[in-house]
C-alpha positions as CSV (number, residue, x, y, z in Angstrom):
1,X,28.9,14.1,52.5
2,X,31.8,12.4,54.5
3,X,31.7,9.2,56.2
4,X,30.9,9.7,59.9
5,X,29.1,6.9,61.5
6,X,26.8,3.7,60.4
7,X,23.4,4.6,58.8
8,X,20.3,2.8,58.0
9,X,20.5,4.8,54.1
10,X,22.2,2.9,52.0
11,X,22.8,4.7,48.8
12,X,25.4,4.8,46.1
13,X,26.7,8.4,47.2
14,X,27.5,7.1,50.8
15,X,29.1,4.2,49.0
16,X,30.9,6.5,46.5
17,X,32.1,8.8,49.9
18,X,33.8,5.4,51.2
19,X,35.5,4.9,48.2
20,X,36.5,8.5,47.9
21,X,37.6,8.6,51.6
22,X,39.9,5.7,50.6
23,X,41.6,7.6,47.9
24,X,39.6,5.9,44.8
25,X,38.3,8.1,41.8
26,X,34.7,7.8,41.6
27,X,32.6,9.2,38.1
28,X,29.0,8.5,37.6
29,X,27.7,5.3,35.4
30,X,24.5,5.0,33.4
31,X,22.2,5.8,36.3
32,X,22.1,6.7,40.0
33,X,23.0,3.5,41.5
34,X,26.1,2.5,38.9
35,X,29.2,4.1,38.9
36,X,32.6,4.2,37.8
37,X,35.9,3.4,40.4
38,X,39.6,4.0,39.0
39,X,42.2,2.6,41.1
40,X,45.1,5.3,41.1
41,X,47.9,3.3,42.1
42,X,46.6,0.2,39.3
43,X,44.8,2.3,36.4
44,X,41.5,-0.6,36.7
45,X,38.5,1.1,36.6
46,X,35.5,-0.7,38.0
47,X,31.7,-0.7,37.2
48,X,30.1,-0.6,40.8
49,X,26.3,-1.0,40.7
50,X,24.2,-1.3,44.1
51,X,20.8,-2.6,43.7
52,X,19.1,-2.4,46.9
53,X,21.9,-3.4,49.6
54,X,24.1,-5.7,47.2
55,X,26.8,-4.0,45.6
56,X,28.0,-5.9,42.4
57,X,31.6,-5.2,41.4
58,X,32.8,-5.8,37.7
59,X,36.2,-5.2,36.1
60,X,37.0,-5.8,32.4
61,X,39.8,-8.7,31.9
62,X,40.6,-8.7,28.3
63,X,39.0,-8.1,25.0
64,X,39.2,-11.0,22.7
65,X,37.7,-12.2,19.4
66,X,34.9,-14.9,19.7
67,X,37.0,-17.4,18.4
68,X,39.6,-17.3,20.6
69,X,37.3,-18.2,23.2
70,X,38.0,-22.1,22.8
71,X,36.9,-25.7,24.9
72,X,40.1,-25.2,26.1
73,X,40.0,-21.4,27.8
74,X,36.8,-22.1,28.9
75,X,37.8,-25.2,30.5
76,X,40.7,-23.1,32.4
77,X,38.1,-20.1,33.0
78,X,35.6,-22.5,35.1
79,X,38.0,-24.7,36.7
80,X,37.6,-24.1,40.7
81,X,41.5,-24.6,41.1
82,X,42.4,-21.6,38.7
83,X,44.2,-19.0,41.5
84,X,40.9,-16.9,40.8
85,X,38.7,-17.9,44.1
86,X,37.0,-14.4,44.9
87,X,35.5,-13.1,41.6
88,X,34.0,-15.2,38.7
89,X,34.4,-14.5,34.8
90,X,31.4,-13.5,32.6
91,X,31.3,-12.6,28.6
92,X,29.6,-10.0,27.2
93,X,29.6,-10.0,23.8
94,X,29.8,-6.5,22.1
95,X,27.9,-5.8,18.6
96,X,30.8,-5.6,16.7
97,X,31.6,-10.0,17.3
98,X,34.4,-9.4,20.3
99,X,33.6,-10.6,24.2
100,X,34.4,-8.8,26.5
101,X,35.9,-11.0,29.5
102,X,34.8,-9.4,32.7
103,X,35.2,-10.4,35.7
104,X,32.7,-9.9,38.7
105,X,31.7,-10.4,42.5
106,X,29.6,-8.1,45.0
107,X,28.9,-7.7,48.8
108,X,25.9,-7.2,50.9
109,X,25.5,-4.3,53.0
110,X,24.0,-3.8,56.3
111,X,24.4,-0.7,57.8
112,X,27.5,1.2,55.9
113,X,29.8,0.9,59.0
114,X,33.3,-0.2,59.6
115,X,33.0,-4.1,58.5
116,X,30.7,-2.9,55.6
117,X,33.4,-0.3,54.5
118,X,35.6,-3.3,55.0
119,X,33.8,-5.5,52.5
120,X,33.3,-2.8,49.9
121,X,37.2,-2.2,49.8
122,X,37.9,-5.9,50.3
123,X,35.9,-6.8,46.7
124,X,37.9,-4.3,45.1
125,X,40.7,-5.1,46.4
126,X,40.2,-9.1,45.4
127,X,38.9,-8.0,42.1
128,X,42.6,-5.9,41.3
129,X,43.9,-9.5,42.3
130,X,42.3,-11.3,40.6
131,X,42.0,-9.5,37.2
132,X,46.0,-9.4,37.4
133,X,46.0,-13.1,38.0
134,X,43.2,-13.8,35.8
135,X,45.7,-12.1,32.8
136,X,48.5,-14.0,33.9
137,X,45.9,-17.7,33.3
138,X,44.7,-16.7,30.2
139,X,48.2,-15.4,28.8
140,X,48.6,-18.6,26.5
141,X,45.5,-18.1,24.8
142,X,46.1,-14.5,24.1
């Protein structure tokens, strides 16, 4: 199904077709709304999940021990003046004691036409941004 024109269906395969149609690799996630994005150019892969009309976009940053994840980092990881203004960080914390440093922001949808295939790329786009800068902030701690 190719993107043609604005619909009232907003689904995860006409999200998937932009995504396609802008040269991203799209594989299927855990269920029928979340799915997996590579970059080609940048390697990222991205965990897409659209619930309802909000699409939430995640990338992972780095892997890192608990410990490491000091007063200090976390300090640096919620300051509003970090260079990382589009996305925010989150830890999951995996069942063998590491976090998982993601980072994570979304967009609304209205219709799937041209500003909504704007948006969708756009928050990809921030996110490839921002996880490069995000690596560059948390180099010291690493």
């Amino acid at each position: 199904m190719a993107y043609s024109r604005p619909t009232d269906e907003i689904c995860a395969d006409s999200v998937k077709n932009i995504l396609v149609e802008a040269g991203f690799e799209t594989t299927p996630g855990v269920d029928e709304t979340c799915f997996f994005v590579k970059d080609p150019e940048g390697g990222l892969t991205f965990t897409c999940d659209l619930e309802n009309d909000i699409l939430y976009n995640t990338v992972c940053c780095v892997e890192i021990e608990e410990r490491v994840l000091t007063p200090d980092m976390m300090r640096i990881l919620l300051d509003a003046e970090n260079g990382i203004s589009t996305s925010s960080f989150q830890t999951i914390k995996k069942s063998s004691g590491t976090l998982i440093l993601t980072l994570n922001n979304f967009c609304k949808l209205q219709d799937l036409g041209p500003e909504d295939k704007d948006d969708i790329l756009s928050c990809l786009e921030f996110l490839n941004l921002d996880v490069l800068a995000a690596r560059d902030l948390l180099s010291s701690f690493l």
